[in-house]
C-alpha positions, 0 to 999 in steps of 0.5 A: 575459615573451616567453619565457613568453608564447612557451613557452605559445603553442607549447603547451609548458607544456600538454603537459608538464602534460598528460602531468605530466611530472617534474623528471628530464624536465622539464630536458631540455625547454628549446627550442633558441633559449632556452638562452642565458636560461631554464635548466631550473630556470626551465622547472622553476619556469614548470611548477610555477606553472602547476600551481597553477591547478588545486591542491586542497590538505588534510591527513591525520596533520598532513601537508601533501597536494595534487592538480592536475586535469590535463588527461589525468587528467579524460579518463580519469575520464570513461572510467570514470564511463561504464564501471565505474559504469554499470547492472549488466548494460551492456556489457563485464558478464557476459550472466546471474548465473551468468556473473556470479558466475564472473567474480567469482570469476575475479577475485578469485582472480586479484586474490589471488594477484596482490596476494600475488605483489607481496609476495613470495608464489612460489606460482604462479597454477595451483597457487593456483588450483586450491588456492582452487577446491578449498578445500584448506587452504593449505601453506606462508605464499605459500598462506596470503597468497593464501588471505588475500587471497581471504577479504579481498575476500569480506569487503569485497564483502559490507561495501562500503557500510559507513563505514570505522572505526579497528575496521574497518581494523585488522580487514582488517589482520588478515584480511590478514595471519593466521598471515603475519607474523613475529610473528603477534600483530602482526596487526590492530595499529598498529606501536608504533615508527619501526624501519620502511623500504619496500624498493624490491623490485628493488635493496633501496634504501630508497624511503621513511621513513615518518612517526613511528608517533606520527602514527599515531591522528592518521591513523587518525582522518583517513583514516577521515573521509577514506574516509567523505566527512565534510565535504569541503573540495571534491569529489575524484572517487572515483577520485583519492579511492581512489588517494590512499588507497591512497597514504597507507597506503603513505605512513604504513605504519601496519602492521609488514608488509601494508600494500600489501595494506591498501592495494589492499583499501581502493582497491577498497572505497572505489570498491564503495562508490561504486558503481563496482561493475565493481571487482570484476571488475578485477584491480589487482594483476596489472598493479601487479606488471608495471609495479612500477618505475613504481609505485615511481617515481610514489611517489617523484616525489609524495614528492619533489615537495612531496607531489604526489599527481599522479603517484601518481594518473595510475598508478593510473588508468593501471593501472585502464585496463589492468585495465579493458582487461583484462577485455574481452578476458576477457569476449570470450573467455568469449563464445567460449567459452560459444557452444561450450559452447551446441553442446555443450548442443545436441549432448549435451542437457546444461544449461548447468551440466553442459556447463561442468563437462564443458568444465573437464575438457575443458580439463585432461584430466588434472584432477580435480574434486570436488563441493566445488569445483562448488559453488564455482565456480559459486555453488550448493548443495552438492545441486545440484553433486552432482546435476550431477555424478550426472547427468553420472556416469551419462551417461558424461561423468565417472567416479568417483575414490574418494580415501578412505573418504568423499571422491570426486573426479571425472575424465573418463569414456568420453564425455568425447572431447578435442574438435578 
């Protein structure tokens, strides 16, 4: 009872806990002056007994699932209640619509090609790019991936207050996957056997077996009430709500292949229709894919560790802060970039849509732009681009570049003079 008492006052117990340090760091934490009677399975067990205090427990698809509030994890939920949920238009958000609407789309480009990537995908974020900018049909099956994922998110953005049903969710599968996988009639279905193993990507090492696809109706049922709030047992913030559904569809594998897919599309419908609304201008899967090996060490720590969802959480909040911090520094260098597309408005007596066109091609001398990709890139009508387009045609910013009978492209004209 000292020992314990004395590894609580010096703050020992909290600090791992703060941090939910694991077992494989746990065991080298035993002081100095108790190595001769407390060996590390008694820290280890010590540990454990105080992560109790703060246990929320339940099940989904008949397995057994918990989570501990610790410390560092309610602080950081703080963060985001005051951030990513705050009034439309509050700091670290795009000044008007246009702006808005830009960064959207930036975003769930890069969210596309990024959650694409992590599955194999090799088309580079250029090429993916200008690919989704100017609408042109995807090439090869990576093309396909990130068109996928694209049409993906458009779709949740617009069904993001919808409750989550079993046509629903196998509805996104198949968006996600069409025309990628091995057999393509296995699109929007269950996987109907157990022949199934996730990879660890790095060493091709088998990570996790998931449960028999016989659990799988069961799961479905579950996870749907689990998405939609149907009479909770306690209250589980959004966040942690999310990224333990995000958890079990990697944990259930109820899909031949996309499920990490699936997966990060419901993490961020879930937290849309929670109205953490800044969601959509995150991007999750870029900085999944360049910390995955701590991705794959926090899901095999929860299966590891009685299915101590923790470990998987504080990741995921951990890659959201990144995220987060990642779309202030995007912001701030579009506020750069706006101020000077304001003198370019003064100078040359453009309006603010045609002075952003000019800039693009100012940007990338050599590219091209067509009236198709105006349109989508900055929100409007297929008239309005093309009155944008005419008028900078005829100011001498742009030249026409016929590409066939019918389509026309557009490239830098006389005036467009590569600025210092």
């Amino acid at each position: 009872m000292d020992i314990h008492n004395n590894l609580y006052q010096r703050g020992l117990i909290r600090k791992i806990n703060k941090d939910y340090a694991y077992w494989s760091e746990v065991k080298y934490k035993v002081p100095t002056e108790f190595k001769h009677v407390l060996t590390p399975v008694d820290l280890w067990s010590i540990v454990k007994e105080d992560r109790l205090h703060d246990r929320r427990y339940f099940e989904i698809g008949n397995q057994g699932f918990y989570f501990t509030r610790a410390d560092s994890l309610e602080q950081q939920l703080h963060e985001f209640d005051l951030h990513l949920a705050g009034a439309p238009g509050e700091q670290a958000t795009a000044t008007n619509e246009g702006d808005k609407y830009q960064y959207l789309i930036g975003s769930i480009m890069e969210e596309s090609i990024a959650s694409s990537q992590i599955e194999g995908a090799v088309t580079s974020r250029l090429v993916a790019k200008e690919m989704l900018r100017k609408n042109r049909p995807p090439r090869n099956t990576s093309e396909r991936m990130i068109v996928n994922n694209y049409s993906t998110i458009q779709h949740i953005v617009q069904i993001k207050k919808e409750p989550l049903t079993k046509a629903g969710l196998l509805k996104l599968h198949q968006l996600i996957t069409n025309d990628t996988l091995d057999r393509p009639d296995e699109a929007g279905l269950l996987r109907s056997n157990d022949d199934i193993y996730v990879i660890d990507a790095v060493n091709g090492d088998v990570i996790h077996t998931p449960p028999s696809h016989s659990t799988l109706p069961t799961f479905v049922s579950d996870l749907c009430r689990f998405f939609n709030d149907e009479t909770p047992d306690f209250f589980v913030h959004p966040i942690v709500k999310a990224s333990i559904i995000h958890f079990l569809i990697g944990y259930f594998h109820p899909f031949t292949d996309g499920n990490g897919r699936t997966a990060r599309a419901l993490f961020y419908w879930y937290l849309l229709r929670k109205g953490y609304w800044l969601t959509e201008y995150l991007s999750i899967s870029r900085i999944i894919m360049k910390s995955r090996g701590q991705y794959y060490k926090a899901f095999q720590h929860t299966e590891a560790d009685e299915n101590d969802l923790t470990y998987f959480v504080l990741y995921q909040v951990k890659t959201l802060s990144q995220a987060y911090d990642g779309l202030k520094k995007y912001i701030d260098r579009k506020n750069q970039e706006k101020r000077q597309l304001l003198d370019l408005q003064r100078t040359e007596k453009l309006s603010p849509r045609q002075a952003q066109i000019t800039e693009w091609l100012w940007r990338s001398p050599s590219g091209t732009l067509s009236i198709k990709e105006v349109e989508t890139r900055m929100g409007v009508s297929n008239q309005t681009a093309r009155n944008d387009i005419r008028a900078l045609v005829k100011a001498g910013f742009l030249e026409e570049l016929p590409i066939n009978g019918k389509e026309r492209h557009y490239i830098q004209g006389e005036r467009m003079v590569r600025k210092p």
